[in-house]
C-alpha positions as CSV (number, residue, x, y, z in Angstrom):
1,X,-14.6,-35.8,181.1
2,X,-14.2,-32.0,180.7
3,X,-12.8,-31.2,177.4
4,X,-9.1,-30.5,177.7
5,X,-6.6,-28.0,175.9
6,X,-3.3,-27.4,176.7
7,X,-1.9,-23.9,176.5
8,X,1.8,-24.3,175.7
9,X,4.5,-23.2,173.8
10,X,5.9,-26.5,172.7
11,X,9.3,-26.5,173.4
12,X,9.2,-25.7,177.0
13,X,9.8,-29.7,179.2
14,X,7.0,-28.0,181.7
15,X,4.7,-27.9,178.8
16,X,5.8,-31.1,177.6
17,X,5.6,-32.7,181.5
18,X,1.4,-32.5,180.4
19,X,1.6,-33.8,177.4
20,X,3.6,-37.1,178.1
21,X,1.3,-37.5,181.1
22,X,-1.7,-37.5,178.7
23,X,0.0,-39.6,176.5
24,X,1.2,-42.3,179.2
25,X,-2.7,-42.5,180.3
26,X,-3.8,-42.4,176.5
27,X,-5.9,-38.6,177.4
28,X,-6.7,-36.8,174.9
29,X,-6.2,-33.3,174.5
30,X,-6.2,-30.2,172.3
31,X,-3.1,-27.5,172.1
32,X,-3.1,-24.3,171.6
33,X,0.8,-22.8,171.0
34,X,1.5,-19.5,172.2
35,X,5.0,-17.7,171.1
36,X,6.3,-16.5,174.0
37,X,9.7,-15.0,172.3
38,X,7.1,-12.9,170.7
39,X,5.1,-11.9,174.3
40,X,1.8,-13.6,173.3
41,X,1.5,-14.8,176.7
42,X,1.5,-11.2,178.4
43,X,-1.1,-10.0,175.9
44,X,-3.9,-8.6,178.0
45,X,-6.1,-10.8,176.2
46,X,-3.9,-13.9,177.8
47,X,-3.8,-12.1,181.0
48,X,-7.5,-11.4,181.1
49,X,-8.4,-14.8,179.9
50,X,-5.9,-18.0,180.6
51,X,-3.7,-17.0,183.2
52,X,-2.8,-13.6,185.2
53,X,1.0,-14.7,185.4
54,X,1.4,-14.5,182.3
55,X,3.0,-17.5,182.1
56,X,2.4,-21.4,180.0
57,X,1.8,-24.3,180.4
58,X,-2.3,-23.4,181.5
59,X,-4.4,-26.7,181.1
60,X,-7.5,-25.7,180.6
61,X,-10.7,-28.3,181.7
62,X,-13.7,-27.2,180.7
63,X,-14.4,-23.6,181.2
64,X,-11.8,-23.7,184.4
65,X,-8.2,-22.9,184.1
66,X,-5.4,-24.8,185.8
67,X,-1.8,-23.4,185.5
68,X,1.4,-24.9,187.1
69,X,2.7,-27.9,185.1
70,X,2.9,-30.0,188.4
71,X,-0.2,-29.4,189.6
72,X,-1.9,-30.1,186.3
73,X,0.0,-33.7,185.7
74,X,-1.5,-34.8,189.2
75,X,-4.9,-33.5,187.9
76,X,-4.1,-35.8,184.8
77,X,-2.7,-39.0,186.7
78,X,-5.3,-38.7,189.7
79,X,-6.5,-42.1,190.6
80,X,-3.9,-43.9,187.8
81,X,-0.6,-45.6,188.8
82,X,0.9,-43.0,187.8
83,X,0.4,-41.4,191.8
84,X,1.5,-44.8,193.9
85,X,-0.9,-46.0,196.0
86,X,1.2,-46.2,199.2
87,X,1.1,-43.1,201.3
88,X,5.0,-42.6,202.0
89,X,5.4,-43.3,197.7
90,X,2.6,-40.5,197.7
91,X,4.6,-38.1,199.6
92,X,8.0,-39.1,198.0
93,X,6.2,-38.4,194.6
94,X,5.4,-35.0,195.7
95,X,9.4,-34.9,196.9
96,X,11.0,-35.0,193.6
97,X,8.5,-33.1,192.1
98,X,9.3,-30.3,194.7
99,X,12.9,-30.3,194.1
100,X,12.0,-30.4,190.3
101,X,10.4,-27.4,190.7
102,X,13.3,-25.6,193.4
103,X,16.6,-27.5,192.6
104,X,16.7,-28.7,188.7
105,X,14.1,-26.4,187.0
106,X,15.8,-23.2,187.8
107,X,19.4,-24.3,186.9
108,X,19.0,-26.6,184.2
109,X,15.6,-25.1,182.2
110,X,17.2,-21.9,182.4
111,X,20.3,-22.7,181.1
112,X,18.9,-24.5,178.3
113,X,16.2,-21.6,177.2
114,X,19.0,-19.4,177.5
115,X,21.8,-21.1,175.4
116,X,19.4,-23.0,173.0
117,X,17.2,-20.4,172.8
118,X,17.7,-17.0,173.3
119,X,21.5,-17.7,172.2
120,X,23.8,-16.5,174.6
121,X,25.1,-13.5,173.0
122,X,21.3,-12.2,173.3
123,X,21.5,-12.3,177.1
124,X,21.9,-9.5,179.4
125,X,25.2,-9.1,181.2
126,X,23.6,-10.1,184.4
127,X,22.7,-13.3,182.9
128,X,25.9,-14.2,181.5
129,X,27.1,-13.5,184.9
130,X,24.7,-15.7,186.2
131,X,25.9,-18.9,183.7
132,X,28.8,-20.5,186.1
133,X,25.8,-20.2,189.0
134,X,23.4,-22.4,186.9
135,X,25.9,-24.7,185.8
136,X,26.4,-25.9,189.3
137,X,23.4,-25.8,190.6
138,X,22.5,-27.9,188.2
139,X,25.2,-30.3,188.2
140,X,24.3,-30.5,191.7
141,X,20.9,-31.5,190.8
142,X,22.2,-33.7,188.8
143,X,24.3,-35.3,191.4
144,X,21.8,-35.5,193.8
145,X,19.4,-37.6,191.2
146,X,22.3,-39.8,190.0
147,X,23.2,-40.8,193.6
148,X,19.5,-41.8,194.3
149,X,19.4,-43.9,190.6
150,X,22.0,-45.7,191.8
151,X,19.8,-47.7,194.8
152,X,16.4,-47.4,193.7
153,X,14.6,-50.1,192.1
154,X,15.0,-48.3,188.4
155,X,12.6,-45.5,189.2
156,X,12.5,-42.1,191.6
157,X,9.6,-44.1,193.7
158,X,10.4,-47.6,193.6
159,X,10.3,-49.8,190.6
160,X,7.5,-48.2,188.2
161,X,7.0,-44.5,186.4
162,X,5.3,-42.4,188.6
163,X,5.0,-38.8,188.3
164,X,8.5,-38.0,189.9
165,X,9.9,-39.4,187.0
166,X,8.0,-38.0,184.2
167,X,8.8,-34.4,185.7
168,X,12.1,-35.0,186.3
169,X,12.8,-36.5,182.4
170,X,11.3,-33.4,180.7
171,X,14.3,-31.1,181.3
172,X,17.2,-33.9,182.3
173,X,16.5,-35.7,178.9
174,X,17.3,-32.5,177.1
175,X,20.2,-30.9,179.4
176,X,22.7,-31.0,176.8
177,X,21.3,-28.5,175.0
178,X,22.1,-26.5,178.1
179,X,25.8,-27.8,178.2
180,X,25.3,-30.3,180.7
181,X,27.4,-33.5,180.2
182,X,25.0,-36.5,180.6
183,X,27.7,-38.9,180.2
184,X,29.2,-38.4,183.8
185,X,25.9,-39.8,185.0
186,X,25.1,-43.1,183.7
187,X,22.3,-44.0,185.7
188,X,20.6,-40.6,185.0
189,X,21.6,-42.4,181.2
190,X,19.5,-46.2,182.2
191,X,16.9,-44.1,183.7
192,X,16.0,-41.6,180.8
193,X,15.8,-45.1,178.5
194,X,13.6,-46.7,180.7
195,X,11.8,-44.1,180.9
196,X,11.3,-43.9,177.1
197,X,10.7,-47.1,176.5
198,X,7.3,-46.8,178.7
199,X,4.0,-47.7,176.5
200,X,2.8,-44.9,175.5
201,X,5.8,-42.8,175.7
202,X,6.0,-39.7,173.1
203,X,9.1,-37.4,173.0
204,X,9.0,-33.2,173.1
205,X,8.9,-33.2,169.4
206,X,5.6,-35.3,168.6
């Protein structure tokens, strides 16, 4: 295999999404941290080089560059269990990991980077506006996953990990650092430690 490195800054769960995909199919790879409080991700070296949009996680195999944090976990888990084998598990995969990306990312990443983060009394005023917005989109997110928990067999596609859930975990795990209350969802709760007790499982801060 194509020698891997993961450009990242660590804290971000779309960075970490790769690296606990790695470390669920024991996959090596190299990191290379980026601050991207400090703009080293719009340098024109980063722009010319790892990624145009200016933007991390980039995994990089070989001499080729892949950015998108989904796209480069189902580079990772292609032909593993982690992708089910069934065609309609397949597509329901790709499901969660599509309202990852347009329901729960935007609402609940944000709100964490921007309370944990950049601390709200750094953000503009069109951001704080935007705060009661996020909260319940998010919430709604998390209502939406909670009611699905409640009837599946343990998992977002059936009864193992797939990549659903390892996408999903990587911001819910940590939403109460962007004031969401996981307690009012207790199977989100069952999920995140089955989830984490997976072999192989590493959190965000290894």
């Amino acid at each position: 295999m194509a020698e891997l490195i993961l450009h990242e800054y660590s804290n971000s769960g779309n960075c970490y999404k790769i690296r606990l995909t790695a470390a669920l199919l024991g996959t090596p790879i190299e990191r290379r941290e980026y601050d991207i409080m400090a703009g080293e991700t719009r340098t024109p070296a980063f722009l010319a080089n790892v990624n145009d949009n200016g933007r991390i996680p980039v995994l990089q195999i070989g001499d080729r560059f892949l950015p998108e944090s989904n796209a480069a976990c189902v580079w990772l888990a292609d032909g593993s269990p982690l992708i089910p084998a069934d065609r309609f598990d397949r597509a329901d995969m790709l499901r969660w990991m599509f309202f990852e990306q347009y329901n729960h990312e935007p609402n609940v990443a944000t709100l964490r980077f921007w309370l944990a983060f950049v601390g709200e009394n750094a953000l503009s005023e069109a951001q704080r506006a935007a705060i009661p917005g996020k909260r319940a989109g998010g919430d709604a997110a998390l209502a939406v996953m909670e009611k699905h928990l409640r009837t599946s067999g343990g998992f977002f596609v059936g009864s193992a990990i797939s990549l659903a859930d390892i996408c999903l975990y990587a911001y819910t795990h940590v939403a109460g650092e962007g004031g969401f209350d996981l307690s009012a969802y207790p199977a989100i709760s069952a999920w995140i430690a089955a989830v984490e007790r997976t072999s192989g499982y590493i959190p965000i801060t290894a």
